[in-house]
N, CA, C and O atoms as a CHARMM CRD file, in Angstrom:
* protein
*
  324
    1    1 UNK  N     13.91700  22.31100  12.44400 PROA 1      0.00000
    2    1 UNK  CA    12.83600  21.45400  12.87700 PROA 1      0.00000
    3    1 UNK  C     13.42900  20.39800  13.81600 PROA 1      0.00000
    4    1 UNK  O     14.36500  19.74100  13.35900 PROA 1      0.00000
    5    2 UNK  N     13.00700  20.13700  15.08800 PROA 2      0.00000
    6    2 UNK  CA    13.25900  19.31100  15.87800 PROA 2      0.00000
    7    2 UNK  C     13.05000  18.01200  15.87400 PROA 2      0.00000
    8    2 UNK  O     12.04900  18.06000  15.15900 PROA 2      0.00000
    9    3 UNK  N     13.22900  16.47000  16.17200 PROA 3      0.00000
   10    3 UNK  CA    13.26500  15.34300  15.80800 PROA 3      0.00000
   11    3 UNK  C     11.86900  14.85000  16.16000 PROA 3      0.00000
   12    3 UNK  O     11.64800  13.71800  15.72700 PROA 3      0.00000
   13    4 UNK  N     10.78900  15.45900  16.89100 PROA 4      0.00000
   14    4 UNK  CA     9.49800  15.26300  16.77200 PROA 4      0.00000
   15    4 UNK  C      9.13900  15.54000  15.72500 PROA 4      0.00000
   16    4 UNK  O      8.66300  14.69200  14.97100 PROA 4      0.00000
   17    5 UNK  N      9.29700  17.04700  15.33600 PROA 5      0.00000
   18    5 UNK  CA     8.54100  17.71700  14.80200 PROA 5      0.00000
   19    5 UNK  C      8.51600  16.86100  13.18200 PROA 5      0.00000
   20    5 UNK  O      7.55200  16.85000  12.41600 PROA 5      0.00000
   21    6 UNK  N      9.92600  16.15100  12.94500 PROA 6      0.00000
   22    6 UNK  CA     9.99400  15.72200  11.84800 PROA 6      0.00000
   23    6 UNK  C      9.12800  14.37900  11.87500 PROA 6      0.00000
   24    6 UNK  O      8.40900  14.20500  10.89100 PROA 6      0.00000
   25    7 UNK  N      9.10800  13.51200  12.77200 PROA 7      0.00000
   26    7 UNK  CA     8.78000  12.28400  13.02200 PROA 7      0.00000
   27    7 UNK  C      7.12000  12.69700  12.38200 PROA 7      0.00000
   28    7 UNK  O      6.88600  12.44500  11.20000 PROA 7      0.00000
   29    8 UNK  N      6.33200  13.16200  13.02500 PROA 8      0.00000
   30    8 UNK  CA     5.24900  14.09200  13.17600 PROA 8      0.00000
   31    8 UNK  C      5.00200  14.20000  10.97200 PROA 8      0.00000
   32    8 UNK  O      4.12100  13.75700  10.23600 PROA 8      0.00000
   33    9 UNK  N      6.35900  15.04800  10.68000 PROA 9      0.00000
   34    9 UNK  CA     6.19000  15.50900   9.51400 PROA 9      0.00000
   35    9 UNK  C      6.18000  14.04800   8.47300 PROA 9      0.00000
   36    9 UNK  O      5.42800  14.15000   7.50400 PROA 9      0.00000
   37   10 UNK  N      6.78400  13.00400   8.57600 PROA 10     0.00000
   38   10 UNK  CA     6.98800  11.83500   8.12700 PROA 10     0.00000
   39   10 UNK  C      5.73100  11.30800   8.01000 PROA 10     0.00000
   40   10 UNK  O      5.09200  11.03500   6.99300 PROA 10     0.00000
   41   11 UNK  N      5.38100  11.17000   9.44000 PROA 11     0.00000
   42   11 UNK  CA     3.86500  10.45000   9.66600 PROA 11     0.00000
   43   11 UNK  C      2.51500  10.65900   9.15300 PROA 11     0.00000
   44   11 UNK  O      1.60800   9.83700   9.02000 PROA 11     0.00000
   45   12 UNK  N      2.55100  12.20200   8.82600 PROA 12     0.00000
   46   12 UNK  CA     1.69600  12.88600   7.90900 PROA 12     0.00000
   47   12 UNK  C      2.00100  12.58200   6.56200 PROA 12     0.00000
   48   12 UNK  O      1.27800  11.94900   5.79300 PROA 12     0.00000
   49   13 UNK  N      3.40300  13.19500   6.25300 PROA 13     0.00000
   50   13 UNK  CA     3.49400  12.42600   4.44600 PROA 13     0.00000
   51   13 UNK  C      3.06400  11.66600   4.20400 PROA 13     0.00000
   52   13 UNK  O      2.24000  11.63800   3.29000 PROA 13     0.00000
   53   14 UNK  N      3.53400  10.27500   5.16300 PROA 14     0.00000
   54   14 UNK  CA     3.35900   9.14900   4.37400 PROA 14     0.00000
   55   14 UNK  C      1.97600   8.87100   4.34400 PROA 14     0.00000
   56   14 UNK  O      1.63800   7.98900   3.55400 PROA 14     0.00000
   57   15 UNK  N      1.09800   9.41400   5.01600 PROA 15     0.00000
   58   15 UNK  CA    -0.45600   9.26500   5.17600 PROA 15     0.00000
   59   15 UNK  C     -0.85300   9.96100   3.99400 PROA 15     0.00000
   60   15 UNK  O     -2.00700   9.72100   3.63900 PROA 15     0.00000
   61   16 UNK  N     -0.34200  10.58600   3.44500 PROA 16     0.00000
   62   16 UNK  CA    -1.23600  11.48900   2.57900 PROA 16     0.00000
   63   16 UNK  C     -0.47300  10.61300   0.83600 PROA 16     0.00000
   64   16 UNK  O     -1.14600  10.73200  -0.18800 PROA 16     0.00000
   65   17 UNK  N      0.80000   9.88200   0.78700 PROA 17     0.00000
   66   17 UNK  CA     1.07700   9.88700  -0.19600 PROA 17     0.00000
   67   17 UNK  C      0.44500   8.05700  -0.01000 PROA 17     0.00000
   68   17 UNK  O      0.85800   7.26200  -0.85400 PROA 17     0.00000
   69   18 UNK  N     -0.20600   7.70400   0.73700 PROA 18     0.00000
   70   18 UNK  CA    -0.86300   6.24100   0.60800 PROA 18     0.00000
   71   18 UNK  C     -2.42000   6.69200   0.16100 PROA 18     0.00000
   72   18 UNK  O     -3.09200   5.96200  -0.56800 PROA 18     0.00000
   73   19 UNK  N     -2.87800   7.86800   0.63600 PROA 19     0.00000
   74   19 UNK  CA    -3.93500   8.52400   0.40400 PROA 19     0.00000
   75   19 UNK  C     -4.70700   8.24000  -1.37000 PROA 19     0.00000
   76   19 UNK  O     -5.53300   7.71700  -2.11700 PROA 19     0.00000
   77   20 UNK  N     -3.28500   9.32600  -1.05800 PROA 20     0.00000
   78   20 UNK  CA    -3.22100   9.55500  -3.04100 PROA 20     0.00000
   79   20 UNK  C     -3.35700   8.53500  -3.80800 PROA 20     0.00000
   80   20 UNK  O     -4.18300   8.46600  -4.71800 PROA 20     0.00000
   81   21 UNK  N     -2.33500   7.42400  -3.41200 PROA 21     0.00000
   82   21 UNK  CA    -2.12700   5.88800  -4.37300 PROA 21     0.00000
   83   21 UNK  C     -3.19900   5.45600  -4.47600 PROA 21     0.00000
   84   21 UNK  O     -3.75400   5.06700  -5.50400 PROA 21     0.00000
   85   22 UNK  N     -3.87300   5.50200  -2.65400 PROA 22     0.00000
   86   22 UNK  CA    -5.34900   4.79500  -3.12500 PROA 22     0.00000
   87   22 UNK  C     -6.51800   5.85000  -3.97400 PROA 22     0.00000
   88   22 UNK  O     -7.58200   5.32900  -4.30900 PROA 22     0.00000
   89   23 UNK  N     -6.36600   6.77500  -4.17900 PROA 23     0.00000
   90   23 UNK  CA    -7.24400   7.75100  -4.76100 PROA 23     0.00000
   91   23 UNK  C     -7.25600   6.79700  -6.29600 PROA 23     0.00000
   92   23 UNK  O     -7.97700   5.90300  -6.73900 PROA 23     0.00000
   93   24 UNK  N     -5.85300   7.65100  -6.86900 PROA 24     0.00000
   94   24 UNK  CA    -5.55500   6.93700  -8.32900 PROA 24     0.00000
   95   24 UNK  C     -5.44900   5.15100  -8.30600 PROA 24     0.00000
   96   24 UNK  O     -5.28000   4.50400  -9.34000 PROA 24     0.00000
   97   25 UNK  N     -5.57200   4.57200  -7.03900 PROA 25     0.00000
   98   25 UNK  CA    -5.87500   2.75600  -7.54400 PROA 25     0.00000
   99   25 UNK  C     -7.40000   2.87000  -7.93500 PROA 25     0.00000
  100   25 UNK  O     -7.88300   2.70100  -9.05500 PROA 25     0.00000
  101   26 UNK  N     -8.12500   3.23300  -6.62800 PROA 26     0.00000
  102   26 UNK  CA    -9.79900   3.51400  -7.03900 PROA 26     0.00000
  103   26 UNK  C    -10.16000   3.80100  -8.28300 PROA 26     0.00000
  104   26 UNK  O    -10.96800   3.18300  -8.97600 PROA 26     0.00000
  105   27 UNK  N     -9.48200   4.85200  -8.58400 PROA 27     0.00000
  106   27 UNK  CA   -10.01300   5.45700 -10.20400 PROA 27     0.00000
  107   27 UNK  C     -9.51100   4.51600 -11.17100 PROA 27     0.00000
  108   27 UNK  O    -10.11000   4.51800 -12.24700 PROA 27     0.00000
  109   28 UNK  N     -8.58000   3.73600 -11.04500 PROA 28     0.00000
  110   28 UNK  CA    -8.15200   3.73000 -12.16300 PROA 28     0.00000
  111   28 UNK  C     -9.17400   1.81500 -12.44500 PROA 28     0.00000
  112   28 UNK  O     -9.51400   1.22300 -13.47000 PROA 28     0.00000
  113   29 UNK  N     -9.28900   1.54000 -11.23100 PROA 29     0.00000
  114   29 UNK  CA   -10.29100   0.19300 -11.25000 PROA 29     0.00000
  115   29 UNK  C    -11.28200   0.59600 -11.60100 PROA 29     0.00000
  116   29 UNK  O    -11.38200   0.30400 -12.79300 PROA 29     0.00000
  117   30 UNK  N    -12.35700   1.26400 -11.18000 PROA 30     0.00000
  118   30 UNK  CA   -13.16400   2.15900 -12.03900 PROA 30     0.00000
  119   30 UNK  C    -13.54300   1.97800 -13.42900 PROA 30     0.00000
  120   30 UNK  O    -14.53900   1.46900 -13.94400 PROA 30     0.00000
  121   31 UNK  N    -12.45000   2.54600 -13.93200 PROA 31     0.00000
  122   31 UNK  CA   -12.41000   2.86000 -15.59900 PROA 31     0.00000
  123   31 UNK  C    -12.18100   1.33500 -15.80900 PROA 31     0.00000
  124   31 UNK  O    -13.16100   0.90100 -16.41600 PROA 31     0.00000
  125   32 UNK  N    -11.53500   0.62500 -15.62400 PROA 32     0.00000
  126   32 UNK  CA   -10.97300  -1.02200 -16.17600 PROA 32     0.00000
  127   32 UNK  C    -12.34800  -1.33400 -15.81100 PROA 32     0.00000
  128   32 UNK  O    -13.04300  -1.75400 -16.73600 PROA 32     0.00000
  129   33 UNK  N    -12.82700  -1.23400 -14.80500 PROA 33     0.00000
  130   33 UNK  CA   -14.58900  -1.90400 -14.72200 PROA 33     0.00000
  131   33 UNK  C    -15.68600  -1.61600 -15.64200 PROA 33     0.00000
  132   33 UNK  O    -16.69200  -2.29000 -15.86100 PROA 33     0.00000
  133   34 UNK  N    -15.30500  -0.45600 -16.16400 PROA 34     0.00000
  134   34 UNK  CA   -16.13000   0.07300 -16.98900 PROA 34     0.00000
  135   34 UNK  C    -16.20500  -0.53500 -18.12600 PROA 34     0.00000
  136   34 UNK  O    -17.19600  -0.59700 -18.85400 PROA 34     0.00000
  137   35 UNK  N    -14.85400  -1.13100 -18.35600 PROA 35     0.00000
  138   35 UNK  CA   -14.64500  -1.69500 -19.74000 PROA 35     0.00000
  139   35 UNK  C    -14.79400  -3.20800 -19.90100 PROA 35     0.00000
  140   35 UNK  O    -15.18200  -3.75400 -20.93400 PROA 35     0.00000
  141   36 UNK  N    -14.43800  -3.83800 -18.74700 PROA 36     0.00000
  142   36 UNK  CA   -14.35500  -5.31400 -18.91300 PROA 36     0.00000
  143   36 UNK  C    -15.43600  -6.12100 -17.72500 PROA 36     0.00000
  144   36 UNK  O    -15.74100  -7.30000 -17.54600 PROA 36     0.00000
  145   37 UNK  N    -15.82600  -4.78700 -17.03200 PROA 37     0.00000
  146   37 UNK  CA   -17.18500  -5.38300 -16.06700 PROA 37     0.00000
  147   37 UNK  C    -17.90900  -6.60700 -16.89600 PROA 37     0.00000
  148   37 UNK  O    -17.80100  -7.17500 -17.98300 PROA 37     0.00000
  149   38 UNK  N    -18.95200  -6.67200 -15.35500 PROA 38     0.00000
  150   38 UNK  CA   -20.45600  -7.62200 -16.07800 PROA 38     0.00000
  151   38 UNK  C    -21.15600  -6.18100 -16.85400 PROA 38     0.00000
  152   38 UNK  O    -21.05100  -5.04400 -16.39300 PROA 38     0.00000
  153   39 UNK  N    -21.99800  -6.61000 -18.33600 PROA 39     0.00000
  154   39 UNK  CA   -22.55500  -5.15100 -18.99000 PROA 39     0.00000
  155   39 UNK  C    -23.57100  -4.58300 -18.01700 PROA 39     0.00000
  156   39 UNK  O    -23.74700  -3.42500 -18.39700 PROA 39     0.00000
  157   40 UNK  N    -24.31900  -4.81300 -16.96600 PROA 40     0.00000
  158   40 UNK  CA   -25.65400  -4.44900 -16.32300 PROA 40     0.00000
  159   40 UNK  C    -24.71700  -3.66400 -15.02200 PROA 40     0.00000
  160   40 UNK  O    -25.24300  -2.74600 -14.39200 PROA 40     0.00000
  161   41 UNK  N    -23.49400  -4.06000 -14.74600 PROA 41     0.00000
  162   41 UNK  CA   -23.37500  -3.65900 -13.42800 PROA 41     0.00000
  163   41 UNK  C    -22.18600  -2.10400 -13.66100 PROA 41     0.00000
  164   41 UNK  O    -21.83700  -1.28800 -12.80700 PROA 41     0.00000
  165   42 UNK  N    -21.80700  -2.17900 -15.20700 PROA 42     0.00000
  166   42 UNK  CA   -20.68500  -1.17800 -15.61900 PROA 42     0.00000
  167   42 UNK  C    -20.85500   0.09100 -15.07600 PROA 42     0.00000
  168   42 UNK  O    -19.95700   0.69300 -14.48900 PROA 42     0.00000
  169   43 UNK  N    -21.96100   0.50900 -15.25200 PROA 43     0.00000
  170   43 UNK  CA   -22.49100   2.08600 -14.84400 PROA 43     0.00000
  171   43 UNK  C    -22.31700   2.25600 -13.57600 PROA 43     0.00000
  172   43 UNK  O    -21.42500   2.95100 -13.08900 PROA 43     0.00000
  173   44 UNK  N    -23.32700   1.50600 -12.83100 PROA 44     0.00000
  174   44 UNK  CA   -23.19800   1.92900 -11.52100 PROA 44     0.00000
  175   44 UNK  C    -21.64900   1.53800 -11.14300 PROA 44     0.00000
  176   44 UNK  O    -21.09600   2.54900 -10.70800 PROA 44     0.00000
  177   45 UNK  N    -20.99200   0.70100 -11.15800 PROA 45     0.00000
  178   45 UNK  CA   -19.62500   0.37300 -10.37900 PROA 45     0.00000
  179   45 UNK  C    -18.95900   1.79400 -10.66500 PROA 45     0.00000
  180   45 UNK  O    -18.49400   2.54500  -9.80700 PROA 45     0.00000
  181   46 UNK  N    -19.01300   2.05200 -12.27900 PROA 46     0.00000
  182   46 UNK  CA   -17.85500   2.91800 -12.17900 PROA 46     0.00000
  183   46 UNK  C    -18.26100   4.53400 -11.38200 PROA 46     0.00000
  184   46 UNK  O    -17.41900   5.27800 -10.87900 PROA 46     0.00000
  185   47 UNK  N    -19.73200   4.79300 -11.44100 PROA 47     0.00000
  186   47 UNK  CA   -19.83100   6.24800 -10.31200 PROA 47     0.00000
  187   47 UNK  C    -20.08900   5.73300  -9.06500 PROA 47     0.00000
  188   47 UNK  O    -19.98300   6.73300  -8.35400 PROA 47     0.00000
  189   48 UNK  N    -20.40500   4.65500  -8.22500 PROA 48     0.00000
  190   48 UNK  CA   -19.89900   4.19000  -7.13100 PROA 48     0.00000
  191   48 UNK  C    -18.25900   4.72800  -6.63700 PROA 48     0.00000
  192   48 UNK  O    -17.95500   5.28100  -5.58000 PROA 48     0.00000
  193   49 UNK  N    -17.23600   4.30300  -7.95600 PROA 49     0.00000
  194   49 UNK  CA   -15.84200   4.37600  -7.40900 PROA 49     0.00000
  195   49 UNK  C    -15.72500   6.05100  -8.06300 PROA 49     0.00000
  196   49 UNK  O    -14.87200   6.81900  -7.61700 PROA 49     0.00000
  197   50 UNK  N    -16.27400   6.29000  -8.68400 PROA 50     0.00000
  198   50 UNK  CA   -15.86300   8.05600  -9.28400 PROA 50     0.00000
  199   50 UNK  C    -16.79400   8.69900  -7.89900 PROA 50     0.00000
  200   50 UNK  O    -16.42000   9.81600  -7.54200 PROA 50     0.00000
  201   51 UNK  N    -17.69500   8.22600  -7.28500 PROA 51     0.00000
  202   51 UNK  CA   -17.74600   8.98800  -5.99300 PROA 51     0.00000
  203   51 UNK  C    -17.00300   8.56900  -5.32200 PROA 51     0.00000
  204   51 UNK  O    -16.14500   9.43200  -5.13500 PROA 51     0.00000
  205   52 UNK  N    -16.73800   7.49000  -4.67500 PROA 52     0.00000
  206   52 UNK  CA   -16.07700   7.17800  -3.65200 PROA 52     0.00000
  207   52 UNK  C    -14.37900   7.98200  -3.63700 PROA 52     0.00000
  208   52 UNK  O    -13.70300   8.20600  -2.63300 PROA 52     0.00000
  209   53 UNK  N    -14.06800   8.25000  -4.88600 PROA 53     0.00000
  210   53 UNK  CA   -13.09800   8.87500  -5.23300 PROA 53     0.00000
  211   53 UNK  C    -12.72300  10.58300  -5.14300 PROA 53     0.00000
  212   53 UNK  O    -11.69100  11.23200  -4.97100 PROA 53     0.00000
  213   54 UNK  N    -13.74100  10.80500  -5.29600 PROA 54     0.00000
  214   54 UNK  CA   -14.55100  12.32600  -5.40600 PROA 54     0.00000
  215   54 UNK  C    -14.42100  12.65700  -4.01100 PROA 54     0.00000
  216   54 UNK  O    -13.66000  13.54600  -3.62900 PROA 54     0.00000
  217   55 UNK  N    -15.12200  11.98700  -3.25600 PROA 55     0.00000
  218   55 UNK  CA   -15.09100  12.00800  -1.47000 PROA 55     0.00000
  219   55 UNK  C    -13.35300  11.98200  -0.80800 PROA 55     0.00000
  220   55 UNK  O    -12.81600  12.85400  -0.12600 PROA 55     0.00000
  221   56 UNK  N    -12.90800  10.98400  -1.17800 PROA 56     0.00000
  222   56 UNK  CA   -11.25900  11.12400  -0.77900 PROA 56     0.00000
  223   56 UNK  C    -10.43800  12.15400  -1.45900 PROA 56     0.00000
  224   56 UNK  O     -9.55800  12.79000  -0.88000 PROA 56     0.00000
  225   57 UNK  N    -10.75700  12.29700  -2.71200 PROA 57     0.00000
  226   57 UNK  CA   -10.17500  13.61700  -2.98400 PROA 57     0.00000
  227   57 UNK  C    -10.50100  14.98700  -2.47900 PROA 57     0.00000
  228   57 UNK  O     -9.64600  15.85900  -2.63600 PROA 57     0.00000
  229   58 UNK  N    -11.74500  15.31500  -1.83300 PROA 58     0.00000
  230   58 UNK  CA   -12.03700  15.87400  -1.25300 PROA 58     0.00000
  231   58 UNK  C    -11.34700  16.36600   0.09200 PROA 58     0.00000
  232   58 UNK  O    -10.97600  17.51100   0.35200 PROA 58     0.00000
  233   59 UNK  N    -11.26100  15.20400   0.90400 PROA 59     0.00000
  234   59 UNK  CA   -10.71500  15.00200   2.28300 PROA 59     0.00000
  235   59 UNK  C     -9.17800  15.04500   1.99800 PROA 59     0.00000
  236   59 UNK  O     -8.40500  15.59300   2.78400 PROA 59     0.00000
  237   60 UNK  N     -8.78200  14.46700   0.88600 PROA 60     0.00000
  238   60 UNK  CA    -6.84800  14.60000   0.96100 PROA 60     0.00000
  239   60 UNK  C     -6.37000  16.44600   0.38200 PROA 60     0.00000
  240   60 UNK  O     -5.23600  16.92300   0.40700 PROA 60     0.00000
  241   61 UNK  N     -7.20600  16.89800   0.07400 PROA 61     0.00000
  242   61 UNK  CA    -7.08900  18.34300  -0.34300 PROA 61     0.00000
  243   61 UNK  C     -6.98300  19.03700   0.98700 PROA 61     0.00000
  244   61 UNK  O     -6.18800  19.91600   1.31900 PROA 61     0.00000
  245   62 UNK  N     -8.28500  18.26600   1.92900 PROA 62     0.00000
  246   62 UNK  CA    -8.21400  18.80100   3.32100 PROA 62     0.00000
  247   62 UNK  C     -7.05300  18.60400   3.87600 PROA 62     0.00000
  248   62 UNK  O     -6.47300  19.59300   4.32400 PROA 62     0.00000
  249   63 UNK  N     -6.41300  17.25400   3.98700 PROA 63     0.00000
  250   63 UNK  CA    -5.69300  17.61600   5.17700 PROA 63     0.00000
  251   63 UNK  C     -4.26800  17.75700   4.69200 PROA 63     0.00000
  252   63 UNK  O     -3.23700  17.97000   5.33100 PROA 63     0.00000
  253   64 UNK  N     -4.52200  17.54200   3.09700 PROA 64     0.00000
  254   64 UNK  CA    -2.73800  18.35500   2.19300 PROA 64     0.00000
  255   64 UNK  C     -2.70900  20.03000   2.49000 PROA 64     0.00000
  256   64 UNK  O     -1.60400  20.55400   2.34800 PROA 64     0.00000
  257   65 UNK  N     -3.75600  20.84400   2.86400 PROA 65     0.00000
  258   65 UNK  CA    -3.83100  22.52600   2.92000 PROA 65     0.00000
  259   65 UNK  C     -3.70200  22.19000   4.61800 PROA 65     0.00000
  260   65 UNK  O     -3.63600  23.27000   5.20400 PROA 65     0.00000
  261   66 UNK  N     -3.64900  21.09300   5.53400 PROA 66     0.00000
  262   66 UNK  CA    -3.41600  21.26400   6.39800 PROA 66     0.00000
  263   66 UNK  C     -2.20200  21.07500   7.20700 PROA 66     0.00000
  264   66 UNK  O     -1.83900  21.59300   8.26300 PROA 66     0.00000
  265   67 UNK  N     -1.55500  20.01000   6.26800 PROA 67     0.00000
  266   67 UNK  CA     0.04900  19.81300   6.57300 PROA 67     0.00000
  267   67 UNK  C      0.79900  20.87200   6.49300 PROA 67     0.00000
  268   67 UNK  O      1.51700  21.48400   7.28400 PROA 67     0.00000
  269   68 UNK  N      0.37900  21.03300   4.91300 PROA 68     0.00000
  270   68 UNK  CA     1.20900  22.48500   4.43300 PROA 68     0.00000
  271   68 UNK  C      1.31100  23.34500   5.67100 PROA 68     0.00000
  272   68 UNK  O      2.32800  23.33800   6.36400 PROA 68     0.00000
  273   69 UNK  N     -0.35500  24.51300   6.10200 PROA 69     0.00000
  274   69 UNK  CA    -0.08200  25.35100   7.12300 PROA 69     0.00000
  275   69 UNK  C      0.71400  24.33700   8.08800 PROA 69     0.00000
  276   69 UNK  O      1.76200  24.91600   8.36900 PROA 69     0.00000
  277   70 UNK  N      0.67900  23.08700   8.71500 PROA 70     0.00000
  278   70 UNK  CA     1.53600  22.69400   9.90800 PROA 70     0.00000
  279   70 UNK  C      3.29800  22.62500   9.50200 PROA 70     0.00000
  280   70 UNK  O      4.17800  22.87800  10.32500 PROA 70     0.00000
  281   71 UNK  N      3.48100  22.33800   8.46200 PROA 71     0.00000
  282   71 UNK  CA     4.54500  22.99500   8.00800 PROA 71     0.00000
  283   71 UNK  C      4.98100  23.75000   8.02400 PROA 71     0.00000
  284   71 UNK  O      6.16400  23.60700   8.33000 PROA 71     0.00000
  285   72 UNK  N      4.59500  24.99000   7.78100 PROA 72     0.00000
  286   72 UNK  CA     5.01200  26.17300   7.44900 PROA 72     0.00000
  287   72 UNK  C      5.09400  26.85100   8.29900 PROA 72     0.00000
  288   72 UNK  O      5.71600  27.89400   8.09700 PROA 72     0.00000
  289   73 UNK  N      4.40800  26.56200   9.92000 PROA 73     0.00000
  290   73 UNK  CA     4.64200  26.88900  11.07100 PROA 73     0.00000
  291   73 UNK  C      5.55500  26.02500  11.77100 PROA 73     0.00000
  292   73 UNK  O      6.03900  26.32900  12.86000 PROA 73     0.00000
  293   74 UNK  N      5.82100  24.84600  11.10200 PROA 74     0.00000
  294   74 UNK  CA     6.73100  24.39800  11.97100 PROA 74     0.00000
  295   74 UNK  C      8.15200  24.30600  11.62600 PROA 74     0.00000
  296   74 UNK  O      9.04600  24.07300  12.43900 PROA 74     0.00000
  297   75 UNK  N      8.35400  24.56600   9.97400 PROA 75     0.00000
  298   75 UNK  CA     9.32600  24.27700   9.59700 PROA 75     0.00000
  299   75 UNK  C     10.62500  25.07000   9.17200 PROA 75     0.00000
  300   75 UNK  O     11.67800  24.67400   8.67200 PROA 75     0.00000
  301   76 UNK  N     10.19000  26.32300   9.54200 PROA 76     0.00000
  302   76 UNK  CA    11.22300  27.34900   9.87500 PROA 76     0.00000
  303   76 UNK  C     11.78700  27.28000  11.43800 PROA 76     0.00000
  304   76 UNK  O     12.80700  27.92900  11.67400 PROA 76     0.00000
  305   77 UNK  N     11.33600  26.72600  12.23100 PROA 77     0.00000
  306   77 UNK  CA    11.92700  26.89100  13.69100 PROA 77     0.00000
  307   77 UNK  C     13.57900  26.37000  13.71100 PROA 77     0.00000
  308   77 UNK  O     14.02400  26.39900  14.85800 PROA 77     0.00000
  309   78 UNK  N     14.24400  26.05700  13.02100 PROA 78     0.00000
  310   78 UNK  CA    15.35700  25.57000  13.28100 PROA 78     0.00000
  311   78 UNK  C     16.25900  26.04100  12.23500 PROA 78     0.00000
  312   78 UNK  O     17.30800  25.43600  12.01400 PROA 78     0.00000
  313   79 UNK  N     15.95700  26.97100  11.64700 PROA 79     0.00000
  314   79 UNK  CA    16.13900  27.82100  10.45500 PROA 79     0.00000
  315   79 UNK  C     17.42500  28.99500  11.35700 PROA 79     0.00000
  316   79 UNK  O     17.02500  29.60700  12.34800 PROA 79     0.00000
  317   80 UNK  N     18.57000  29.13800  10.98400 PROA 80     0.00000
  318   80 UNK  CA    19.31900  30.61800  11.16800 PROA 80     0.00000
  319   80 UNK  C     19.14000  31.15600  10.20700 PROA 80     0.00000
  320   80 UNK  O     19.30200  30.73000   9.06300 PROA 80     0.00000
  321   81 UNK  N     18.65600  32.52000  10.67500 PROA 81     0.00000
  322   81 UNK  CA    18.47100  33.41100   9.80100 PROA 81     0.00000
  323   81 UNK  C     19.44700  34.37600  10.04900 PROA 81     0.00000
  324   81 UNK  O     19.51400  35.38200   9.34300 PROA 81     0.00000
């Protein structure tokens, strides 16, 4: 893999592993809201953030099956076989 290609590969990781953190921060405020919220507002906050969560997990599935294939095309090129 060439020194773009890695730069490139970096820039994607780290997008996807800030992704994630915020996936599991969302959820996990969520559930703590659920428990120590105001009582009238518990419900809705916590499927507000279990969708809002639902939606990014959605999209980081997308573009984690999309690194991968950009990987996997890119990351044998510097490979002796």
């Amino acid at each position: 893999m060439d020194e773009s290609c890695k730069e490139k590969f970096k820039m994607k990781f780290y997008l996807l592993a800030v992704q994630l953190n915020a996936i599991i921060l969302i959820f996990a405020v969520g559930v703590m809201l659920l428990f120590i919220g105001p009582v009238q507002y518990r419900i809705p906050i916590f499927i507000i953030t279990l969708l809002i969560t639902l939606v990014l997990s959605i999209y980081f599935v997308k573009k984690y099956k999309e690194t991968k294939a950009w990987l996997d095309e890119h990351g044998d090129k510097g490979k002796d076989t």
